[in-house]
C-alpha positions in Angstrom: 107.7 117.1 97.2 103.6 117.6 97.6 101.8 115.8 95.0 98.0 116.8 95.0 95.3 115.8 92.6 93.4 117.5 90.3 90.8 117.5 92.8 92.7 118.8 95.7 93.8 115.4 97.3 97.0 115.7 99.0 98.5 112.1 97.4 101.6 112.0 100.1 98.7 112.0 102.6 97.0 109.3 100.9 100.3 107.2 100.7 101.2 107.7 104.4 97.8 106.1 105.0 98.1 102.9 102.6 101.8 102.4 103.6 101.1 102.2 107.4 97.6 100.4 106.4 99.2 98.3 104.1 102.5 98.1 102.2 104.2 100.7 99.2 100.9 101.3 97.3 101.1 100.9 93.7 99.8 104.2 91.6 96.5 102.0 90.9 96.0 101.9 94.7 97.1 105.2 95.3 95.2 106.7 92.3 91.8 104.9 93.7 91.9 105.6 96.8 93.0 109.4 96.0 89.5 109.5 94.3 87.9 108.6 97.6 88.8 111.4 99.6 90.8 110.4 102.9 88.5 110.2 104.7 86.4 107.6 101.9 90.4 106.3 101.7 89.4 105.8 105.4 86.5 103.7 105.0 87.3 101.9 102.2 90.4 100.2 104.8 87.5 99.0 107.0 85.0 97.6 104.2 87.4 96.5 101.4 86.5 94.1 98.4 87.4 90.5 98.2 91.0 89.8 98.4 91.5 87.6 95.7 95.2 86.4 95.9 96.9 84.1 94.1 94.2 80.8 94.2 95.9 78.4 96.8 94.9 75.2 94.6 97.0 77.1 91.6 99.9 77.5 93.8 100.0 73.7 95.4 100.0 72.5 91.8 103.5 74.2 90.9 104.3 73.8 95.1 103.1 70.9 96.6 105.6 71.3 99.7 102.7 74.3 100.1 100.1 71.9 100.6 101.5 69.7 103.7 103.2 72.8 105.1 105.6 70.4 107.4 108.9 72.5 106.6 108.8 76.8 107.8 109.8 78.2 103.8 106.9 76.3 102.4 104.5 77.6 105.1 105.9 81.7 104.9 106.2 81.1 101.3 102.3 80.3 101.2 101.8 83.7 103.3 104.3 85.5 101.3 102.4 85.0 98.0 99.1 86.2 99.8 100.8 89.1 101.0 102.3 90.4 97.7 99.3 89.2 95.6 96.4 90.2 97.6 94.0 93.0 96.9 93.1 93.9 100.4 96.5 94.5 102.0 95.6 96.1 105.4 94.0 92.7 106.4 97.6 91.2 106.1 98.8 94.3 107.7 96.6 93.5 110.8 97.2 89.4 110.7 101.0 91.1 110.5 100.5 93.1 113.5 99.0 90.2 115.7 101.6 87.8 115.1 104.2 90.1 116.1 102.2 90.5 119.5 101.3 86.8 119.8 104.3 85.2 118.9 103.7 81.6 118.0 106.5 79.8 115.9 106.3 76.7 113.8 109.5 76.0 115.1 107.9 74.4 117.7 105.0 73.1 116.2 106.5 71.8 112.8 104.1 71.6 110.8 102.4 74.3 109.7 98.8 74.4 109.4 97.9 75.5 112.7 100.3 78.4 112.0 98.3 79.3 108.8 94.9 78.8 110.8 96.2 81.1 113.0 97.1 83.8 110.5 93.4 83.5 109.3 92.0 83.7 112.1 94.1 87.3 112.9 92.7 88.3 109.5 88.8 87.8 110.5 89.2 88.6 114.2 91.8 91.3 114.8 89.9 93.9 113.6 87.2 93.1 116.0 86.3 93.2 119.2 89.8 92.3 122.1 87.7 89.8 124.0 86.5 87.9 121.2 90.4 87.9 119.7 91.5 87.1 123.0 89.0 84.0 123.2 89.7 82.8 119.6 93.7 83.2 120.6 93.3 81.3 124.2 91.1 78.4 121.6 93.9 78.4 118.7 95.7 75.2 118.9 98.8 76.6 117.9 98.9 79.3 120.9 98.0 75.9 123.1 100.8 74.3 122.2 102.7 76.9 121.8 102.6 78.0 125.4 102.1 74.2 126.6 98.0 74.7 127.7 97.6 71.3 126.9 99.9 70.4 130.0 97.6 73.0 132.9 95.9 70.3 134.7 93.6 71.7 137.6 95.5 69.4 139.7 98.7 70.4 138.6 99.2 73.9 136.9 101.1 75.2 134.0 101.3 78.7 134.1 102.7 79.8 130.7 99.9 80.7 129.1 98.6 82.4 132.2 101.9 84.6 132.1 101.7 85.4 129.0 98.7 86.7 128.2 99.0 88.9 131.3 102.6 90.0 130.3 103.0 89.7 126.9 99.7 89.7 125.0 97.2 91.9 127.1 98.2 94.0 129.9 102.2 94.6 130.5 104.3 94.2 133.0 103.6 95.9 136.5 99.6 95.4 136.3 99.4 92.2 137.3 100.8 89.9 140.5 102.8 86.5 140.3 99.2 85.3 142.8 96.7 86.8 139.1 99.3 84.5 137.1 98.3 81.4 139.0 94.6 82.2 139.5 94.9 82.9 135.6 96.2 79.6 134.7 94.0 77.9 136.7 91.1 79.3 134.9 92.4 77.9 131.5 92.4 74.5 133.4 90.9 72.2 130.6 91.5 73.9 127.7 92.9 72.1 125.6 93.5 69.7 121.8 90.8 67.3 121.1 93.4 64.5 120.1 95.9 65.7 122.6 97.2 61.9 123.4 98.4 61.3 120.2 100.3 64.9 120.6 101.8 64.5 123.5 103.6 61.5 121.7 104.3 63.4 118.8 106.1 66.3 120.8 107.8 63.6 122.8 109.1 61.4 119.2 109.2 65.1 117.3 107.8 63.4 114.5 105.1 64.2 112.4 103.4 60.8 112.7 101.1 59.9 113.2 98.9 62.7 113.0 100.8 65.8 112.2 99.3 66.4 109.6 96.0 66.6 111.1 93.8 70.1 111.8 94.6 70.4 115.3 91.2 71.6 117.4 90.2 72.7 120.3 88.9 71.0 123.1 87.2 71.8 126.8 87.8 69.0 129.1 85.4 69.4 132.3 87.2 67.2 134.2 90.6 68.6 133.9 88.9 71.7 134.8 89.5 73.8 138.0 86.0 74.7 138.7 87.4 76.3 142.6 86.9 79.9 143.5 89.5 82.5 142.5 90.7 85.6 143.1 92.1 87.5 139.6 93.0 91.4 139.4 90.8 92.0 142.2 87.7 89.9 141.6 86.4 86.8 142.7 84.5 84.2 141.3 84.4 80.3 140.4 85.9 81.8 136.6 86.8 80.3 133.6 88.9 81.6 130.8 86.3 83.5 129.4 85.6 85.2 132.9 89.2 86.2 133.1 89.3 87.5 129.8 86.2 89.5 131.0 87.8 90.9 133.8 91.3 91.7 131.4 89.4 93.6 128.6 87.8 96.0 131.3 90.8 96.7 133.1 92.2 100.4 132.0 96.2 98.9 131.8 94.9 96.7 128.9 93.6 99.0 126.1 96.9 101.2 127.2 99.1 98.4 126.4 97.4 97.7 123.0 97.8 101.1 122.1 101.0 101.7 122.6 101.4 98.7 120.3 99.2 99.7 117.1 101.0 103.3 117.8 104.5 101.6 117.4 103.2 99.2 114.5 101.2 101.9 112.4 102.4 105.3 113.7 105.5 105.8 114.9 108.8 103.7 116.4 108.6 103.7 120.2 110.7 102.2 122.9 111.4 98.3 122.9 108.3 96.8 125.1 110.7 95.7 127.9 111.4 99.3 128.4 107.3 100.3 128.9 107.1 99.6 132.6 109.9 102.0 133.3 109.3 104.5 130.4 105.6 106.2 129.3 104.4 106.6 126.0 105.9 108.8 123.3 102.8 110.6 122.7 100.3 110.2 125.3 98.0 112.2 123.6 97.6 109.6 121.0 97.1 106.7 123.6 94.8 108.3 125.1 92.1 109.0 122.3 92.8 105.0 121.0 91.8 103.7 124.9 88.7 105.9 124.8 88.0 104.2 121.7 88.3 101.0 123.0 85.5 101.6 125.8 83.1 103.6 123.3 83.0 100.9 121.3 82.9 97.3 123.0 86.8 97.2 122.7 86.8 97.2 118.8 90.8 97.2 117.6 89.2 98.0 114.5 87.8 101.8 116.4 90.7 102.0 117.6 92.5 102.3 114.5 90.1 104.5 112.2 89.8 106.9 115.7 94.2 107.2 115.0 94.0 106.9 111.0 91.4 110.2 111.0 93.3 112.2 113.7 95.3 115.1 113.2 98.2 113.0 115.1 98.5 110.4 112.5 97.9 113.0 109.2 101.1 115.2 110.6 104.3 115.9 108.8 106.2 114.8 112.0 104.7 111.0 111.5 105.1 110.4 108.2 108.5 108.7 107.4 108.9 108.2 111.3 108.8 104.3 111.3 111.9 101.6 110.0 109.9 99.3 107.9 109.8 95.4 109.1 111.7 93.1 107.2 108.3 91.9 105.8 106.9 95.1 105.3 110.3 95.8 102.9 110.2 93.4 100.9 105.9 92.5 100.3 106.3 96.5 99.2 108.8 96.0 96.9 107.4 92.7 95.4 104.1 94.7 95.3 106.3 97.7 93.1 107.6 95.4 90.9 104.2 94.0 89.9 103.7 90.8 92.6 102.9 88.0 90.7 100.7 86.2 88.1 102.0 82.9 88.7 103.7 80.4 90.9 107.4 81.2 90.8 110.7 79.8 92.3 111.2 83.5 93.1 108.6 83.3 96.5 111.1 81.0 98.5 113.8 83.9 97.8 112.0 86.5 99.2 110.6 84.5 102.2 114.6 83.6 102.9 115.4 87.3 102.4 113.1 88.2 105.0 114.5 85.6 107.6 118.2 87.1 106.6 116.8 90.1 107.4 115.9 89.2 110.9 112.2 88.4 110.6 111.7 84.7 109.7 107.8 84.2 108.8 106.2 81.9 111.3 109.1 81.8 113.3 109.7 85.0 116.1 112.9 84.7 117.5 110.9 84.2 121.1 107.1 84.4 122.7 108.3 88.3 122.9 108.5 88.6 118.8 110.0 91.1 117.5 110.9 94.3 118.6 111.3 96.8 115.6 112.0 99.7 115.6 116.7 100.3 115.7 116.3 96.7 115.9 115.6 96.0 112.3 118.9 97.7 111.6 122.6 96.3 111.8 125.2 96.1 109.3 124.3 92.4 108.0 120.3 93.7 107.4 121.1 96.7 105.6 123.0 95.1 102.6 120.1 92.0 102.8 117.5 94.9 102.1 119.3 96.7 99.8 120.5 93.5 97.8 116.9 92.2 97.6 115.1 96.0 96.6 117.5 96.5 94.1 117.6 92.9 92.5 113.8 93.1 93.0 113.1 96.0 90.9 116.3 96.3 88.8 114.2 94.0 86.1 112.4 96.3 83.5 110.4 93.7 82.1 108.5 93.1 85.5 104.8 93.7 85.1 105.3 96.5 87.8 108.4 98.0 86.5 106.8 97.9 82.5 103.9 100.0 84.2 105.9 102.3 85.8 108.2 103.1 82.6 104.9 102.6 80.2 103.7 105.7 82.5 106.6 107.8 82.3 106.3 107.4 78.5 103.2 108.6 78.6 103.9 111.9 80.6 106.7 112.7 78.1 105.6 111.3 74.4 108.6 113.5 72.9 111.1 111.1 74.1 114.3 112.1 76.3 113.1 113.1 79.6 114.9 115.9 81.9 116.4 114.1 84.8 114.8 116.5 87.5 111.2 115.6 85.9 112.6 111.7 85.2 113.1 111.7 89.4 109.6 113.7 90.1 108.0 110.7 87.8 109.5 108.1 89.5 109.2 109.1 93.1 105.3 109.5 92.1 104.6 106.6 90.2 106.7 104.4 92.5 104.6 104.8 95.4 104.7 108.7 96.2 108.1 107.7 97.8 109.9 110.7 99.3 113.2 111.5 99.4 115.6 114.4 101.0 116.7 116.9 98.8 120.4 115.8 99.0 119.3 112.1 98.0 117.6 113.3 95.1 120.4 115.5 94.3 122.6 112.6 93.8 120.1 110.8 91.7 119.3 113.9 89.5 123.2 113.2 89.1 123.7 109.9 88.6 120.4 110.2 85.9 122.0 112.9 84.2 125.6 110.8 84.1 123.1 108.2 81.8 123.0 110.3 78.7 119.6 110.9 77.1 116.7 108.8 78.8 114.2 107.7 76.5 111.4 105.8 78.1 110.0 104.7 74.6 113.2 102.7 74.0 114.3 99.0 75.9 117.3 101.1 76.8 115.6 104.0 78.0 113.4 101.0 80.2 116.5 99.5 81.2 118.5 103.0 82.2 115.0 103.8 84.4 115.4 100.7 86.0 118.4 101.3 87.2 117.6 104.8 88.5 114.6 102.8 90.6 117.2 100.6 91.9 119.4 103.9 93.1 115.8 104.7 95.1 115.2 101.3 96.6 118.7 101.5 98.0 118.2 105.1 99.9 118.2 105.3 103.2 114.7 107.0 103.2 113.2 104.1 101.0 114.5 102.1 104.6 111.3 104.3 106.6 107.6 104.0 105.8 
């Protein structure tokens, strides 16, 4: 089914764009943005309004585990609610994106601030220019730690973080040599945490005391730093970290690698990342025009993206429907469906523990890789935890989201009992511009018709719709995005 507007919008465009940008767009969203245009849908991505999520001091009142952060459920369950409640989605989309790339885990850490810092600091920077992200990244205490900067002494090097970024976060195996790995870590010589003796006790005790519960910050320490000429990818110099993250931003392997990674995140499923050394890109074509919009303009992530959201690649049949949703993207959707909510609720730690049993614990990557996606998101165990949660999630009529949805219906069809086929139209619409094959929505039509007369004026006619949006959430195509 094609859904245009009144004014010739094609809607199931519109939706592709907010789901990949965002999460399962309410009608409001999709409605708005339909009024734009794609194209003003487009800009409206890049130069949104305030978020305004649930207020943090509201949800510490009702959670105070939220405020101290020391335990992983408190500190997802703080992003979880800013997730589902925000107004500006495609920011958390983007803070999303980055912490699947640059893994960091409270596991690790445990407490959570810096996890949350760093989260914030993917939201204002990870739109923006690579070298500045990748500056603000090699500063965040949590990556530090994380990666163990605080123990690369000039005299005595720790090369983790100089692996990483060259492997993992920037240019991919097969670009780089083991000699660019120690010429790397030497240049982050120095950096470092500004109260770094008390951490190195903390790590050693794992306790919190005595000052886990302290904003971690950076630090440069001169004297720890190796100021010695060095040879990286080529190049020679007496660098520093920023000098090497210079020389990785210019280097064509880079915006290549972060390509194939918005392309996998917001387009289409590729490869697992171990496999990209030995196995090219899906669609090179579409790698190609994001790296030429990396060096037009100053390595912007953020051109990057609107060059792939306005091309004819992305606006295709073939790529709509052509990802697995995340764990996190499945159920922030759903929440979002079913109305988010109002106020602190008991219900947040649930769906912050559904998305760990679904294989993607907030906060927590299974390893510095993350997570792979993709068939990975997919075993026996996951399927029933996302069909469980979408159902029980939406199977409540008197959810704001859910009222809204049957409210709507009610409107369309003021004479009462609603034809099944039309009910199903509705729904798909309403819910999100969901699509569905034509033997899925043959089977609904059925089971809908099996439910006797549907009025949506009545609580039973509420409660039988409901149900019918539970029979959706549970499809295999309500599993893609």
């Amino acid at each position: 089914m094609t859904t245009t507007t009144k004014s010739g919008t094609d809607l199931d465009l519109i939706a592709h764009l907010l789901r990949r940008a965002g999460f399962n767009p309410t009608w409001d969203e999709l409605q708005e943005h339909a009024a734009l245009g794609y194209d003003g849908a487009v800009d409206r991505l890049f130069n949104p309004g305030p978020a305004d999520p649930m207020p943090s001091d509201v949800i510490r009142r009702y959670h105070p585990d939220q405020t101290i952060t020391q335990i992983a459920p408190s500190s997802g369950s703080v992003w979880m609610y800013r997730m589902s409640t925000t107004k500006t989605p495609f920011e958390e989309k983007i803070a999303l994106f980055w912490h699947r790339i640059f893994a960091t885990g409270q596991t690790k850490l445990i407490q959570g601030k810096v996890m949350l810092t760093q989260i914030e600091m993917f939201r204002k920077y990870g739109l923006g220019s690579f070298r500045d992200l990748l500056i603000q990244l090699s500063q965040d205490p949590a990556m530090i730690l994380w990666l163990d900067n605080q123990d690369n002494h000039k005299d005595n090097i720790n090369e983790n973080y100089g692996r990483e970024i060259l492997e993992l976060f920037a240019m991919g195996v097969g670009n780089y040599t083991e000699e660019d790995i120690k010429e790397c870590s030497r240049a982050f010589t120095g950096w470092t945490i500004a109260n770094m003796p008390y951490m190195s006790i903390r790590m050693r005790n794992n306790t919190l005391r005595p000052y886990g519960y302290v904003a971690w910050q950076y630090k440069f320490d001169p004297e720890d730093h190796d100021d010695g000429e060095k040879t990286f990818l080529g190049e020679t110099g007496n660098f520093n970290g920023e000098d090497v993250i210079d020389i990785i931003c210019k280097n064509p392997a880079t915006p290549a690698f972060i390509a194939r990674h918005i392309y996998h995140h917001f387009v289409a499923d590729e490869l697992p990342v171990p496999q990209w050394p030995f196995e090219g890109p899906k669609d090179p074509a579409a790698i190609q025009l994001m790296v030429d919009a990396y060096f037009a303009n100053d390595y912007s992530i953020g051109a990057m993206l609107r060059a792939m959201f306005e091309s004819d690649i992305f606006k295709s049949e073939e790529k709509r429907h052509a990802r697995i949703k995340s764990p996190a993207e499945l159920i922030v959707g759903t929440l979002r469906m079913a109305g988010g909510f109002d106020w602190p609720t008991q219900e947040i730690f649930k769906a912050t523990a559904a998305c760990g049993y679904m294989g993607q614990s907030l906060l927590a990557p299974v390893s510095v890789e993350g997570w792979m996606g993709g068939d990975d998101w997919i075993s026996t165990g996951s399927m029933v935890q996302r069909i469980n949660f979408a159902s029980d999630t939406v199977g409540d009529h008197n959810k704001k989201g859910i009222r809204q949805i049957v409210d709507r219906v009610a409107e369309r069809h003021p004479e009462g009992n609603v034809d099944p086929e039309e009910l199903l139209d509705d729904l798909l619409e309403l819910a999100g511009a969901i699509h569905v094959e034509s033997d899925t929505l043959a089977g609904i039509v059925t089971y809908a018709s099996q439910q006797g007369g549907i009025d949506p004026r009545t609580e039973d006619g509420a409660a039988k719709i409901a149900s019918i949006l539970q029979l959706i959430v549970s499809t295999r195509e309500y599993q893609l995005v």
